[in-house]
C-alpha positions as CSV (number, residue, x, y, z in Angstrom):
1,X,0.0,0.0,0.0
2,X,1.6,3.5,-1.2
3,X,2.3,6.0,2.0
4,X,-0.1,8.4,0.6
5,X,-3.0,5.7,0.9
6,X,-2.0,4.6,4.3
7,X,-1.7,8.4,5.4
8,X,-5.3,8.8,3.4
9,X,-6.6,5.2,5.4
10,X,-5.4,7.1,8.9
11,X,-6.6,10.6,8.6
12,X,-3.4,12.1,8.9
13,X,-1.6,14.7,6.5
14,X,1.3,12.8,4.2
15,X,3.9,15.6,5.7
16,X,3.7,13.7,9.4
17,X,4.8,10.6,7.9
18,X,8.2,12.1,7.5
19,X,8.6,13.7,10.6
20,X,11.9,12.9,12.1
21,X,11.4,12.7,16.0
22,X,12.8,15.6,18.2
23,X,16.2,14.2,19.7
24,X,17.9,14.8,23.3
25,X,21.1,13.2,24.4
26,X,20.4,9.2,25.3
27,X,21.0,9.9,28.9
28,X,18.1,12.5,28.9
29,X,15.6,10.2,26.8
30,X,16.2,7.7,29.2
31,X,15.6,10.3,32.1
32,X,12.7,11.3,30.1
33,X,11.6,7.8,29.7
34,X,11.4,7.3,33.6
35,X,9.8,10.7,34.2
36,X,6.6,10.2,32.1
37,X,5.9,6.9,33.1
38,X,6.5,8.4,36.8
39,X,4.1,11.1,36.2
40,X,1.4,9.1,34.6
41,X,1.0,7.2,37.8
42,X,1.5,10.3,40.1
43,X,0.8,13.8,38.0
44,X,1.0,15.2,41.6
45,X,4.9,15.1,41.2
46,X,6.6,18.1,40.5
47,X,10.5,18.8,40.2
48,X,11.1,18.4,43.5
49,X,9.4,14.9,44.0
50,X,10.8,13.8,40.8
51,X,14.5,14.9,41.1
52,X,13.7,12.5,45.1
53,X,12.1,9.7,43.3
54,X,14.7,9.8,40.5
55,X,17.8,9.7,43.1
56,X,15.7,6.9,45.1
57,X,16.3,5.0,42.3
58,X,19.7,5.4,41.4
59,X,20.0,8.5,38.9
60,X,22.3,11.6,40.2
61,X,20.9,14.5,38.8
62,X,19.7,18.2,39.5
63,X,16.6,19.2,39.6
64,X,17.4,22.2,37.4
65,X,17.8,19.6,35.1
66,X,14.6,17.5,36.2
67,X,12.8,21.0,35.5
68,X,14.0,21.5,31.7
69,X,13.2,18.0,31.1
70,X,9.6,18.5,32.5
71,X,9.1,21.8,30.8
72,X,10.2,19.9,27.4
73,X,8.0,17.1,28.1
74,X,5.0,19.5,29.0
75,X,4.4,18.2,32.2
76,X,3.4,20.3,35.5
77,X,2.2,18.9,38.9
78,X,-1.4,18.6,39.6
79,X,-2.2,21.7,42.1
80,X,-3.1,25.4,42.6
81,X,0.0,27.5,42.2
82,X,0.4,30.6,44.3
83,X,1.3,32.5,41.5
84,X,0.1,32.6,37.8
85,X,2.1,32.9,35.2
86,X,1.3,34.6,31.7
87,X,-0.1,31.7,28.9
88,X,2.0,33.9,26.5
89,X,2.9,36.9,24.9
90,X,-0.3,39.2,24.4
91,X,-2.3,36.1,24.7
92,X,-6.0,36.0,26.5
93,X,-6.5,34.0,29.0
94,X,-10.3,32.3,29.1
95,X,-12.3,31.7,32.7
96,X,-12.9,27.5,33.0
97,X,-16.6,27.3,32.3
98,X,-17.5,23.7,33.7
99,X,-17.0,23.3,37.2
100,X,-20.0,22.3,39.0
101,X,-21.6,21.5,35.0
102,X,-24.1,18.3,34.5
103,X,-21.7,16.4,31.0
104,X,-25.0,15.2,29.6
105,X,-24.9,14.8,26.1
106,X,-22.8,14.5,23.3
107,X,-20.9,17.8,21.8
108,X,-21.8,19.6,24.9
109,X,-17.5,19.7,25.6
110,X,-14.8,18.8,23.9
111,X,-11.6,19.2,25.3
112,X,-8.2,18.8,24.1
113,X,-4.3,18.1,25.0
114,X,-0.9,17.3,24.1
115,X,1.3,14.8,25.8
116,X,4.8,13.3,25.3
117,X,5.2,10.2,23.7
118,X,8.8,8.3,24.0
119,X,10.4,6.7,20.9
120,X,13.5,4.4,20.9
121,X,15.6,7.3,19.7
122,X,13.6,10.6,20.5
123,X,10.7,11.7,21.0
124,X,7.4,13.0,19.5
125,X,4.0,14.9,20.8
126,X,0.8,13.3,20.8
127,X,-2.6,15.6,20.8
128,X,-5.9,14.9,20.5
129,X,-9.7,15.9,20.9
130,X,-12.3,14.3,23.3
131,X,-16.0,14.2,23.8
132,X,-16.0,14.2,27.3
133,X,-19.9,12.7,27.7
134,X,-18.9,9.9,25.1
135,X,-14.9,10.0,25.5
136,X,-15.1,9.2,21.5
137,X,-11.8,10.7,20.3
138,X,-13.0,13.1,17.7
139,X,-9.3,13.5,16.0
140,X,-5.5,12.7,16.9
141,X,-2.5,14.6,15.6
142,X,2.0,14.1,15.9
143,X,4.1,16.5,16.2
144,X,7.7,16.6,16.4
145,X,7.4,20.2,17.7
146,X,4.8,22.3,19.6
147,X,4.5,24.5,17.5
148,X,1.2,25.9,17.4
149,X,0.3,24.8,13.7
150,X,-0.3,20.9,14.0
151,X,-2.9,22.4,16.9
152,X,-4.6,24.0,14.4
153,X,-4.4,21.2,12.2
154,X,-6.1,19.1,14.8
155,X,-8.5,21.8,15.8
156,X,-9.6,21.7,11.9
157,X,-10.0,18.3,11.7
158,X,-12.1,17.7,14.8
159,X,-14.4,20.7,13.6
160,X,-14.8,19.0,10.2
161,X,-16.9,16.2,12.3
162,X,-19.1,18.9,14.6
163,X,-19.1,21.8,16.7
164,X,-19.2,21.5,20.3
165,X,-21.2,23.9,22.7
166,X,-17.8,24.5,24.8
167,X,-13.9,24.0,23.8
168,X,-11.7,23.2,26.9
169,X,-7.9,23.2,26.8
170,X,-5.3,24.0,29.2
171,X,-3.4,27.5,29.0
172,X,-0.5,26.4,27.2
173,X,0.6,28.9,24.2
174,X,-0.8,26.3,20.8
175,X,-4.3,27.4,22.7
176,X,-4.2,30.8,23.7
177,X,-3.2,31.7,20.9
178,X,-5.5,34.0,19.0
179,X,-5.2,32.1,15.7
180,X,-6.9,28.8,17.9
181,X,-9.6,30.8,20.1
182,X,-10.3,33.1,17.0
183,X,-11.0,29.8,14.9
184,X,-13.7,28.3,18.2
185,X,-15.0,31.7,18.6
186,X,-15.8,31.9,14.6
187,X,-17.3,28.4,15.0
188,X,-19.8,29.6,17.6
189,X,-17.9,27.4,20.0
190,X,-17.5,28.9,23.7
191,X,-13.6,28.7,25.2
192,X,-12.9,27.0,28.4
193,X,-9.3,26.9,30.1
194,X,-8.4,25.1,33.0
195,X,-7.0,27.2,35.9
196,X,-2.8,27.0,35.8
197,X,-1.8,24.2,37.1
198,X,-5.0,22.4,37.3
199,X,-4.7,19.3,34.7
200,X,-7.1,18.0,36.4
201,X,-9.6,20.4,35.0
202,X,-9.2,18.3,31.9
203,X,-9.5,14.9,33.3
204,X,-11.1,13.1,30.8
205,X,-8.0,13.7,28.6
206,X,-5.3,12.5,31.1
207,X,-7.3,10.0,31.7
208,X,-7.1,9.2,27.9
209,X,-3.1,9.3,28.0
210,X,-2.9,7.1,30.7
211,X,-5.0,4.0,28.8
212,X,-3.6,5.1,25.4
213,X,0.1,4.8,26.9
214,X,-0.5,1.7,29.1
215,X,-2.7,-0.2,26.7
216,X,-0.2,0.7,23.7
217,X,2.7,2.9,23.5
218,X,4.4,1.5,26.4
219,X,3.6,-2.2,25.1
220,X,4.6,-1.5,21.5
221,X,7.8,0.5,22.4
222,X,7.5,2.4,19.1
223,X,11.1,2.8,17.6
224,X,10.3,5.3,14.4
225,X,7.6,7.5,13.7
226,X,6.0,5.5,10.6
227,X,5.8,2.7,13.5
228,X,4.2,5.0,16.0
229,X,1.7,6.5,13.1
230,X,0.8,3.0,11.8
231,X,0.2,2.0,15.8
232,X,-1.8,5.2,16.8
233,X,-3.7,4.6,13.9
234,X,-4.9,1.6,14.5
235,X,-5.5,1.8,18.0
236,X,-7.6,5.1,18.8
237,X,-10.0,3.0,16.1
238,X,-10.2,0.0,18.9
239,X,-10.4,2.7,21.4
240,X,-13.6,4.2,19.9
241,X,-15.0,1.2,18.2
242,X,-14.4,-1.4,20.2
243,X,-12.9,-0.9,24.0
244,X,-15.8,-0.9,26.7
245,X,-15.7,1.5,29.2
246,X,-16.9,0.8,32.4
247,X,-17.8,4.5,33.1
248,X,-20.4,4.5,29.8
249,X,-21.7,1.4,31.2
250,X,-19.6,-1.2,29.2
251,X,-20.3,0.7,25.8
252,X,-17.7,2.1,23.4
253,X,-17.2,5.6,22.9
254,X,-18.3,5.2,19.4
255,X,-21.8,3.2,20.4
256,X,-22.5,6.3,22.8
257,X,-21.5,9.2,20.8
258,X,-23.1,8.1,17.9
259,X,-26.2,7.3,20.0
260,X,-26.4,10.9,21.5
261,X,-26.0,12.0,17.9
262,X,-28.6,10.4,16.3
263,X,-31.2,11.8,19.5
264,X,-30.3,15.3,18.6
265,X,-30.8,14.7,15.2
């Protein structure tokens, strides 16, 4: 099958086939390696934790360095800072529009993240939109950077499918960004960002990290990013189509969503 068929078959844009992964020195992929699958179990850890869990098992380094790795891997500890940094440059800032909110049908919130993803030889970035009454993945994008484009990309594709009544995201720069919140606003869509600091706020989508890491990626131990593409793209598939979820009452994603859409309709 030609690469512009499989890319076709997969949803994906032919360019992210030949995407080299972004590279760090071995001894920081390994370190990197260790810190995500730290974090997915505790997102409570910060530097501080992490540079103590990482000497506890036998790795002498800093935490300066423990803090450049996180930053690179877009992690931050899950709690209330006491101060609040800027999302960016000239960038607004949206108020988090769900707490206390009844999820109760299908394109009432999306929501949206990116998370690291370990290869044998770099790295890459993994993002992706969620339904959060149906956790149907509505579209999944790679990066080898963060820059703000592939965001975009995936922000396109997802609104190709639907429009939701409310947009979450966190306040990292992709999403404050006036070229993203000009695009939902245009849409009709209403933007949500979690407080800083608060992944939690988004907790449908680490909770879709966590299963798509331990139920693949970790498993697979992806070396190349045709390898990781092909993988992806069969699993989120499986994910929607085919894994039951307890929390929708043994039902896929796919069996729900589809469900709420054909009430509305």
């Amino acid at each position: 099958m030609s690469i512009c068929r499989q890319c076709e078959l997969l949803g994906l844009a032919r360019s992210s086939f030949y995407y080299e992964p972004a590279v760090e020195t071995a001894e920081n992929l390994a370190l990197m390696r260790l810190i995500d699958r730290q974090y997915t179990d505790c997102p409570f850890y910060g530097s501080r934790r992490m540079t103590a869990w990482l000497h506890s098992a036998g790795h002498a380094v800093n935490r300066k360095r423990v803090q450049r790795l996180m930053r690179l891997m877009r992690l931050e500890a899950v709690y209330p800072k006491p101060k609040l940094s800027a999302a960016g440059q000239g960038h607004k800032v949206f108020p988090y529009l769900l707490r206390g909110v009844t999820i109760a049908r299908v394109n009432q919130v999306w929501s949206t993240d990116i998370t690291y993803v370990p290869l044998a030889a770099g790295f890459m970035y993994l993002a992706a939109v969620i339904d959060w009454f149906s956790r149907y993945v509505i579209a999944w994008q790679l990066s080898n950077t963060l820059d703000g484009s592939f965001c975009l990309e995936l922000l396109d594709a997802a609104l190709a499918h639907g429009r939701p009544e409310v947009f979450n995201t966190d306040q990292g720069v992709q999403f404050t960004a006036a070229a993203f919140t000009s695009r939902l606003e245009t849409a009709g869509v209403q933007v949500s960002m979690d407080g800083k600091g608060r992944c939690l706020d988004n907790v449908f989508v680490e909770r879709l990290w966590r299963t798509v890491k331990y139920e693949d990626i970790y498993l697979r131990g992806y070396e190349t990013v045709p390898e990781l593409t092909q993988g992806l793209g069969r699993y989120f598939p499986f994910y929607n189509e085919e894994r039951l979820h307890q929390a929708l009452d043994y039902q896929t994603p796919a069996a729900v969503y589809r469900g709420g859409l054909a009430r509305t309709s």
